[in-house]
N, C-alpha and C positions, 0 to 999 in steps of 0.2 A: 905443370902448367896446362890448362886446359886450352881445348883448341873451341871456337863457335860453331854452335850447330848451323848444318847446311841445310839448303832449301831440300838437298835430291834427299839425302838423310832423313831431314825432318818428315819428307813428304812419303818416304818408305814405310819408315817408324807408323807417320800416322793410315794409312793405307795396313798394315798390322793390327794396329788398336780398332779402326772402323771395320776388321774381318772378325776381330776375336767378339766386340761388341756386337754385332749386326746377328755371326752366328749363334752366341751363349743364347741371346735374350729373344731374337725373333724365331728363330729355331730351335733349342731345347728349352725354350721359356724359360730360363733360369732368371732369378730375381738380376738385379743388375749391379749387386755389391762384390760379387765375384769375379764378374767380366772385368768391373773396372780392376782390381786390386793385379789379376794378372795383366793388366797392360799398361797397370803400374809398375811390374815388373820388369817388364820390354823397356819402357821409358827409362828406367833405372838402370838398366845393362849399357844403355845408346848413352848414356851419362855416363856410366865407365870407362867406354869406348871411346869418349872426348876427351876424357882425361878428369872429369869430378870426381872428387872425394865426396865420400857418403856422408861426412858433416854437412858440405855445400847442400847437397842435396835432400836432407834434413834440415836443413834452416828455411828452405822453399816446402816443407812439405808446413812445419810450423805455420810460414808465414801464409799460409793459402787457407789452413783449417782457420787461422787466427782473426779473418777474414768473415767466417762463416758464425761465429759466436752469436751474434744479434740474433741471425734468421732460427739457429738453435733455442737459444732461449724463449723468443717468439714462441715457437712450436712445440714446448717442453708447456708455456703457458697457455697453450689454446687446447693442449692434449688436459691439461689438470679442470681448465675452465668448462670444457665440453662436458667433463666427468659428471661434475658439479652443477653444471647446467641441465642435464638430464636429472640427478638426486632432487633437484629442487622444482623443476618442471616448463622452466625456460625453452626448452627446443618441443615440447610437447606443448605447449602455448602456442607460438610461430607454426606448428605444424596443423592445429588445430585450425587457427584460424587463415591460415595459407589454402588449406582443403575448400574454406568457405566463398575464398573471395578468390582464388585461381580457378582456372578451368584447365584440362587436360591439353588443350588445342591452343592453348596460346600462353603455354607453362613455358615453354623454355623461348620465348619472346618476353617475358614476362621479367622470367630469370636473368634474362640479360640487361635489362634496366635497372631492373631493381637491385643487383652487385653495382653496376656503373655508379651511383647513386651515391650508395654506400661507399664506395671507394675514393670519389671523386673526394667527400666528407672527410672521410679518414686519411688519402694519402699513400695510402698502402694494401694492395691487391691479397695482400697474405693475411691483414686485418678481416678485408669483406668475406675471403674465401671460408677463414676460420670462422665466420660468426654467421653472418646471412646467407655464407653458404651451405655450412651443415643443415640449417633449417630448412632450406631451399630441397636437400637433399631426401630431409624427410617428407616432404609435402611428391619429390616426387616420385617418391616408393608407394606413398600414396593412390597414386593416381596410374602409376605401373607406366611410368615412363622412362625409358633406359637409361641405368644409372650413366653410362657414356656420355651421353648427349644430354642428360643435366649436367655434368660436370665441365663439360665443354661449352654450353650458357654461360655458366657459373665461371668460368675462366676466362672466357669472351669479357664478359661485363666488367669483372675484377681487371683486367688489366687495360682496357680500354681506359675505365673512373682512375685509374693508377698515372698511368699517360698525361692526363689533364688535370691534374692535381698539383698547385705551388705545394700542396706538403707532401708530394712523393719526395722519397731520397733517391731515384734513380730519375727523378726528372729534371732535379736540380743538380745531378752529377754529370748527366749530360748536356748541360746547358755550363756547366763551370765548364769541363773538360773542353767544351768547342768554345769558351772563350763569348759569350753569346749572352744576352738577358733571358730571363727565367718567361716571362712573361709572353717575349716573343718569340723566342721558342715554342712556347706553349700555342701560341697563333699559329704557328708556319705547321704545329703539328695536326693542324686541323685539316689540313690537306691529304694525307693518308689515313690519320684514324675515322675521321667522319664516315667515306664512302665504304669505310672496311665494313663499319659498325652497320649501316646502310645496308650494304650484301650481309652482312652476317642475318641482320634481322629480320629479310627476306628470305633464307636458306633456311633457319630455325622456324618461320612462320611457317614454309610450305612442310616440314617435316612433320609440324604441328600439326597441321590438317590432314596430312598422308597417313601418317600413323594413329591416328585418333579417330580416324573417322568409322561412325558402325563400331569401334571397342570400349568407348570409356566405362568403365565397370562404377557404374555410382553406386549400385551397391555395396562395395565393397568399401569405397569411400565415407557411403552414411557409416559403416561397420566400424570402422575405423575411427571417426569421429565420435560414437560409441562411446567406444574403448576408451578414449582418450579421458573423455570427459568423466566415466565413472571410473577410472582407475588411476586418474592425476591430480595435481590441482591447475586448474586451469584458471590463471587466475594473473592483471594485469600486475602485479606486486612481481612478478618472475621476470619482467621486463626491465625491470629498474637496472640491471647488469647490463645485455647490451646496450639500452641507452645513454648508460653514464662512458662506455667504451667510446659509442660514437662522438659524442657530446667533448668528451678529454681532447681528441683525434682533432677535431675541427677548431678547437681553441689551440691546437696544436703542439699536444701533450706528445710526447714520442710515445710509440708502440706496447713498449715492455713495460714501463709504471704504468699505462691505462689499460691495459692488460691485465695488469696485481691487480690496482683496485680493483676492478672488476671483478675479480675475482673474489677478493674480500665481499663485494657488495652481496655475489651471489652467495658466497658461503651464509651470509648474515640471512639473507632471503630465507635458506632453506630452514630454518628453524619456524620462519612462518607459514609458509607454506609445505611441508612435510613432515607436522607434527609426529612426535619420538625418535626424531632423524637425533642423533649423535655427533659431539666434534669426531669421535670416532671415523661414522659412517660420512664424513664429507672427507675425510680426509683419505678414506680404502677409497672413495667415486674418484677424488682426486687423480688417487695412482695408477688405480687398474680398472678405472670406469664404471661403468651401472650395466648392470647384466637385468633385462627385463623377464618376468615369469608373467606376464598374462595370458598365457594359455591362444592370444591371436597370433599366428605368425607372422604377419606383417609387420605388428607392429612390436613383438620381441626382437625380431632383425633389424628393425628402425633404433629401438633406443637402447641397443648392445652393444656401445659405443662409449670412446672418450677415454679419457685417464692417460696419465703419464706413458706409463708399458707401453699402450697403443702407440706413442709417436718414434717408438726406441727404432723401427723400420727406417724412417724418414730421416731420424736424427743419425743413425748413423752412414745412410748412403749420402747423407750431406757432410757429414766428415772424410769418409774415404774417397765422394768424389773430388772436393777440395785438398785432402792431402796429394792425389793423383794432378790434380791442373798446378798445384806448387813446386812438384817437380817437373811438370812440361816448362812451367814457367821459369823456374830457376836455371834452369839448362840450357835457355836460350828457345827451343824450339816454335815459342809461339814469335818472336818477333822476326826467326828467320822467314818463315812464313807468309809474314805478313810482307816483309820487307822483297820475297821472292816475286809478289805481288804489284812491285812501285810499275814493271815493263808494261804494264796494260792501262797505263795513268795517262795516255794519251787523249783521249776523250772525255770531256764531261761525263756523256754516260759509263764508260769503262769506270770513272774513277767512282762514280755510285755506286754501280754491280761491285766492281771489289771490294768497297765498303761495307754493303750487306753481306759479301760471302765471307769477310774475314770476320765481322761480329758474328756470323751462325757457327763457322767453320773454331772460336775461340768457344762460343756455348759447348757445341758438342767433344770437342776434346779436356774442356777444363769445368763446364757444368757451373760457373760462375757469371751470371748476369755483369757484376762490376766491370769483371775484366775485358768482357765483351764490351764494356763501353768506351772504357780508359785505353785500354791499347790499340785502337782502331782508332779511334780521334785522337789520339798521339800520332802515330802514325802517317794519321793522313791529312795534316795539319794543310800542312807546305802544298798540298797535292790540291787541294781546293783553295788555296790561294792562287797559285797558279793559276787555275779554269778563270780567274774571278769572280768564286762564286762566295758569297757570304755567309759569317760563319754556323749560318742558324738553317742552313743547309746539310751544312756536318752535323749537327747538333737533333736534328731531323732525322738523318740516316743511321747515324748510331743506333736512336730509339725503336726506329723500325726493324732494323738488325740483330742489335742487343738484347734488347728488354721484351719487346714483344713478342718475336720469336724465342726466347728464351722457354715460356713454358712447353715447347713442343720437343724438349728435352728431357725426357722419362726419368733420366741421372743428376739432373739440375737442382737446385736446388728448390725450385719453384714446385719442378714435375714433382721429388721428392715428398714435397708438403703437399702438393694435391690427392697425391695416391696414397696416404696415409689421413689426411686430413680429412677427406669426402670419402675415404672408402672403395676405389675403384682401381682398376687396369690401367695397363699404359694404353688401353685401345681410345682414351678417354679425349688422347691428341690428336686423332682424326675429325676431331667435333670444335675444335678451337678456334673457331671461320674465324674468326678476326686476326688472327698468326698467321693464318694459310693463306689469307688473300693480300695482307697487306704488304709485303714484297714486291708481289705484282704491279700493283697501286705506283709504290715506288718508284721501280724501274720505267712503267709507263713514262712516268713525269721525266726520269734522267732519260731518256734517248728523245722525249719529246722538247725539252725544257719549258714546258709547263708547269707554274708554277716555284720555280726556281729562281733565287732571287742573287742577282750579282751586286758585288762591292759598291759599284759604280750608280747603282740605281737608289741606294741610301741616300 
């Protein structure tokens, strides 16, 4: 018979995992598929030690990867679609004309609207990133703007538009879960994301100007623009794939069929636009991408991207961080945790602050968005009842906890997809102003009670 995991246990355990992870990856840069697997290890002996059987703890390893399937597929079709979107001319279209109508100094303000946009459209932050933000991403190699702080636009914008979207699934999981309407939740959430978005796109504007200022290389841009145009087909026919993506999304097609077809659409494109291309040759761009030979290096390192292979990084640090949060999960550890937590539920604000730290504190041990929303608003159901605060409160603090901070997890599934998806470092999380600030934001409101809305006042 197994006994329940303890708070001092669980909080030992994880104090372990947050040394072996912090050292592997910030210190010997090691990728992050290793770190987690051995402290999947640790988890799995503190499970022995309570008394589970390695089935038990095999059926949470299932039930947590089982969890992660969508985001997988998603990511398995943005890796074929990218492929195919470069064989046919798609991201060299978007990059061509991004060149013409961005400017250097107010690319990654730019960036951050224009994912918002798209995001808000589609519903889903891992849509915008896949689609308008690889583009995004060529426009700004372009312009020799650090891939970091485009990618950190590019995730600002995506999950901001993600946030405020009735077709997100994590908007409407945390609007079920607190028990709340969709609608006004989405209201009450305009109170931390707005000012986030606000500072973000003053911190991104000044970097704009700081770093641009005296270097834009427009030559290299005309050079570029070049290339594009004698070596591609530049041509609005390449567009008809993301369009029909977006367009599926907003009639509110789910992800993975507006996904395919899109993919069909662009397969169908490239035979127009890349006359002697082969079903062959869409279907190698498919798997293992489009390897550019124009002899510019800019723009060989721009469109050497995409294909299946490419996302097998992301795909599987998104398996073994979910098989690793399945057994935190299965074993007890995450609810002792939270529940180690109820002592400090005396305050309004106490009962926010621990609600944000137990949705980051559930990111970073298990790398799953869901569960950061579901176990924290289970949890802390009773606890804002109490306060008499209503429940679109809770529903509020989850997202700012859960989801939004979620991408500043390099092992998550999110981080996962960005650093595989756009190409870049986990250095990419220091640029996310809208993650970083909105906590702040938060907690501001809980010790002030500004903006916080009690039972009573309905």
């Amino acid at each position: 018979m197994e006994n329940k995991a303890t708070l001092k246990g669980s909080l030992f355990v994880l104090l372990i995992v947050i040394a072996i992870l912090a050292i592997s990856i910030l210190y010997y840069e090691a990728p992050p598929h290793i770190p987690i697997l051995i402290s999947a290890v640790v988890v799995t002996v503190y499970g022995f030690i309570l008394g589970y059987r390695w089935d038990d703890m095999e059926k949470g390893i299932v039930s947590g990867v089982a969890k992660g399937i969508a985001p997988i597929l998603i990511l398995s079709l943005i890796g074929m679609l990218i492929g195919v979107w470069v064989l046919n001319g798609t991201v060299q279209t978007i990059t061509y004309y991004g060149l013409q109508l961005l400017s250097p100094s107010t690319f990654l303000v730019s960036s951050v609207v224009i994912t918002a946009i798209v995001a808000i459209m589609t519903g889903s932050s891992l849509s915008a990133m896949g689609t308008i933000g690889v583009s995004l991403m060529g426009v700004a190699y372009g312009m020799d703007v650090a891939p970091a702080m485009a990618a950190g636009a590019i995730v600002s914008g995506a999950i901001f538009g993600d946030k405020l979207s009735p077709l997100s699934d994590t908007t409407n999981l945390a609007a079920a879960t607190a028990k709340t309407d969709i609608f006004e939740h989405i209201r009450h959430m305009l109170w931390t994301t707005i000012p986030a978005l606000i500072i973000s796109l003053v911190i991104f504007g000044i970097i704009g100007l700081v770093t641009t200022q005296g270097t834009a290389d427009t030559g290299q841009i005309n050079d570029m623009m070049q290339v594009l145009q004698s070596e591609f087909a530049i041509s609005i026919i390449t567009l008809l794939s993301p369009l029909l993506i977006i367009i599926l999304a907003v009639r509110r097609f789910r992800p993975i069929p507006s996904l395919a077809l899109g993919l069909v659409v662009a397969a169908l494109t490239t035979f127009v636009t890349a006359p002697g291309a082969t079903p062959g040759d869409i279907m190698g761009a498919a798997y293992t991408g489009y390897t550019a030979q124009t002899g510019f290096e800019a723009i060989d390192d721009l469109l050497s991207l995409g294909g299946l292979e490419d996302m097998f990084f992301g795909i599987s640090l998104i398996i073994i961080a979910l098989a690793f949060g399945g057994i935190i999960q299965g074993i007890g550890m995450t609810a002792a945790l939270i529940n180690g937590l109820q002592a400090l539920l005396r305050s309004r604000g106490n009962t926010i602050a621990s609600t944000l730290a137990s949705c980051f504190g559930v990111n970073v041990v298990t790398g799953e968005q869901y569960l950061s929303i579901i176990l924290p608003g289970q949890m802390y159901e009773d606890a804002y009842k109490n306060h008499n605060l209503h429940p679109k409160n809770l529903s509020r603090t989850i997202e700012d906890g859960g989801t939004i901070l979620h991408p500043l997890i390099p092992w998550g599934v999110i981080g996962a997809f960005v650093m595989t998806t756009l190409n870049v470092g986990m250095d990419y999380v220091f640029f996310v102003f809208l993650s970083l600030v909105t906590p702040f934001i938060a907690l501001f409101y809980a010790y002030t009670g500004w903006t916080l809305r009690k039972m009573d006042e309905e």
